[in-house]
Every structure is written in C-alpha cells, then in structure tokens.
DRENZA-68833 format. One record per residue (C-alpha): residue in one letter; x, z, y. Coordinates in steps of 0.25 Angstrom, whole numbers. Example, Ala and Ser with C-alpha at 12.3 -4.5 7.8 and 13.67 -1.06 7.14 Angstrom:
residues 2
> aa, xx, zz, yy
> A, 49, 31, -18;
> S, 55, 29, -4;
***
This chain:
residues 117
> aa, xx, zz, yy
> X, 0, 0, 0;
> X, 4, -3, 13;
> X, -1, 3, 26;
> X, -2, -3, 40;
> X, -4, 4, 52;
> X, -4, -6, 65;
> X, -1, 0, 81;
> X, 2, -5, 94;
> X, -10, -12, 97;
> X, -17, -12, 111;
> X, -23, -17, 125;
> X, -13, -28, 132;
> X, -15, -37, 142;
> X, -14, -51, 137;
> X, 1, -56, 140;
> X, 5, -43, 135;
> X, 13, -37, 122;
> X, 9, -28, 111;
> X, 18, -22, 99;
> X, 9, -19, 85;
> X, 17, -11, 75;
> X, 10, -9, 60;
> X, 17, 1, 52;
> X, 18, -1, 37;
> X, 19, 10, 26;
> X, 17, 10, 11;
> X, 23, -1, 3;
> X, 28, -7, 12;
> X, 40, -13, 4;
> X, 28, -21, -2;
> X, 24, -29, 11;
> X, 27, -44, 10;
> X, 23, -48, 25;
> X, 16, -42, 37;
> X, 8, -48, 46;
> X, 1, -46, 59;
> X, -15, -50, 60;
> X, -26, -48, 69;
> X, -41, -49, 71;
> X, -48, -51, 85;
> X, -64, -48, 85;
> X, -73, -58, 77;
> X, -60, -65, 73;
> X, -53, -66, 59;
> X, -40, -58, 59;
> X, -28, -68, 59;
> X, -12, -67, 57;
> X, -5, -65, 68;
> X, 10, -61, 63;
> X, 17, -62, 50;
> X, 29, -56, 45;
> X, 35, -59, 32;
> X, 45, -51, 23;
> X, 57, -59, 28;
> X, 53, -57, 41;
> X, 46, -70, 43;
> X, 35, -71, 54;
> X, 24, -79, 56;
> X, 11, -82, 68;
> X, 1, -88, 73;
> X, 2, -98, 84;
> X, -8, -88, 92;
> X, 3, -78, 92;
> X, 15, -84, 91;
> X, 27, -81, 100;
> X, 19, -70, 105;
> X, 19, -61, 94;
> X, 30, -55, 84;
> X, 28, -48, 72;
> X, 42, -41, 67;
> X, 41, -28, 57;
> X, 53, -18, 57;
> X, 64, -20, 43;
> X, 57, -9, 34;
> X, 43, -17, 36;
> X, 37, -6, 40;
> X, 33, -8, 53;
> X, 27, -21, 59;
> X, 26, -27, 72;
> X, 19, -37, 80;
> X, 24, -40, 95;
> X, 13, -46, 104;
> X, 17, -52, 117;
> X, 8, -61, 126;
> X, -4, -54, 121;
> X, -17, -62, 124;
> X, -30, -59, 123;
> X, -35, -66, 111;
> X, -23, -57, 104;
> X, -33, -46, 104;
> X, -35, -42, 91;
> X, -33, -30, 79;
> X, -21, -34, 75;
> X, -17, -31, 59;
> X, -3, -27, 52;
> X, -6, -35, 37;
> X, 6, -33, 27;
> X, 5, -40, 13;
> X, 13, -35, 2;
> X, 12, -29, -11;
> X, 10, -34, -26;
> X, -2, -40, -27;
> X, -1, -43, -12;
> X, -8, -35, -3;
> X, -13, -38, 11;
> X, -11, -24, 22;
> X, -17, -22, 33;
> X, -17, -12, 44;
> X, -29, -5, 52;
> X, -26, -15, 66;
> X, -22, -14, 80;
> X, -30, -17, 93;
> X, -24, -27, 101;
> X, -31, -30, 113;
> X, -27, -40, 123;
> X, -34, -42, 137;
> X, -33, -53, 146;
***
C-alpha cells in the first residue's frame, strides 16, 4: 500500500506561481511512475505531469513550459512547480503513483488550486 498526502494548493492570481508537494509512504519502493492530475467542475480529470522511474517527464501541450513536475531521490516526495498560473488551471489537483504487482493505481485525497483572473 501506498499512501498520498497532497499540500500546497491555493488562491493565486493568474500569471502567478504555486508549488504542490504529495508526500508518499508505505511501499514506496514498489512505485513504477507518479503523476500529477486534476479535475475542474463538470470536467473529467486529466494528466497534467508525469514522472517515470528513470526520471522521465511528460505533459500536455495545456501545461507545457509552464509546469514542472520533479520528485526528490528516495521517491518519497513529489513535486509540481506551476508558474503563469491561468484561470482555466483551476482545479483539484491529484498525486497518482502506479506500482505494485499486479499494478495498482494511488491516489491521493487533492488540493484546491484556485486561479483568479
């Protein structure tokens, strides 16, 4: 089992920045790849950051070059850096890892991010 607690979220005006931090515990020498997601009202949730076991990162084009995800050597903690915030950013924003045998989708319990115009 893998636990996921998610922090840093807020208000911020749009062109702004914001850190998230998700802290991991439990197994987490099983964790394959984390990820960031997040879910706006009346919207699915999407992927916003990836992070693979060789360190490997991915986006989408709605967030690229404006947000970083990095996590720290002993996997435990994971980062997003947000900068030029915009309004339609304004979401719950999810930590996910996957790991485990059979493989196992974690999630963590969000963060507000609010982003005013």
């Amino acid at each position: 089992q893998v636990q996921l607690v998610e922090s840093g979220g807020g208000l911020m005006q749009a062109g702004g920045s914001l850190r998230l931090s998700c802290a991991a515990s439990g197994s987490i020498f099983s964790i394959n790849a984390m990820g960031w997601y997040r879910q706006a009202p009346g919207k699915q949730r999407e992927l916003v950051a990836a992070i693979t076991g060789d360190a490997s990162t991915d986006y989408p084009a709605s967030v690229k070059c404006r947000f970083t995800i990095s996590r720290n050597n002993a996997k435990d903690t994971l980062y997003l850096q947000m900068n030029s915030l915009k309004p339609e950013d304004t979401a719950v924003y999810f930590c996910n890892a996957v790991g485990g045998l059979p493989l196992h989708d974690y999630w963590g319990q969000g963060t507000q991010v609010t982003v005013s115009s």
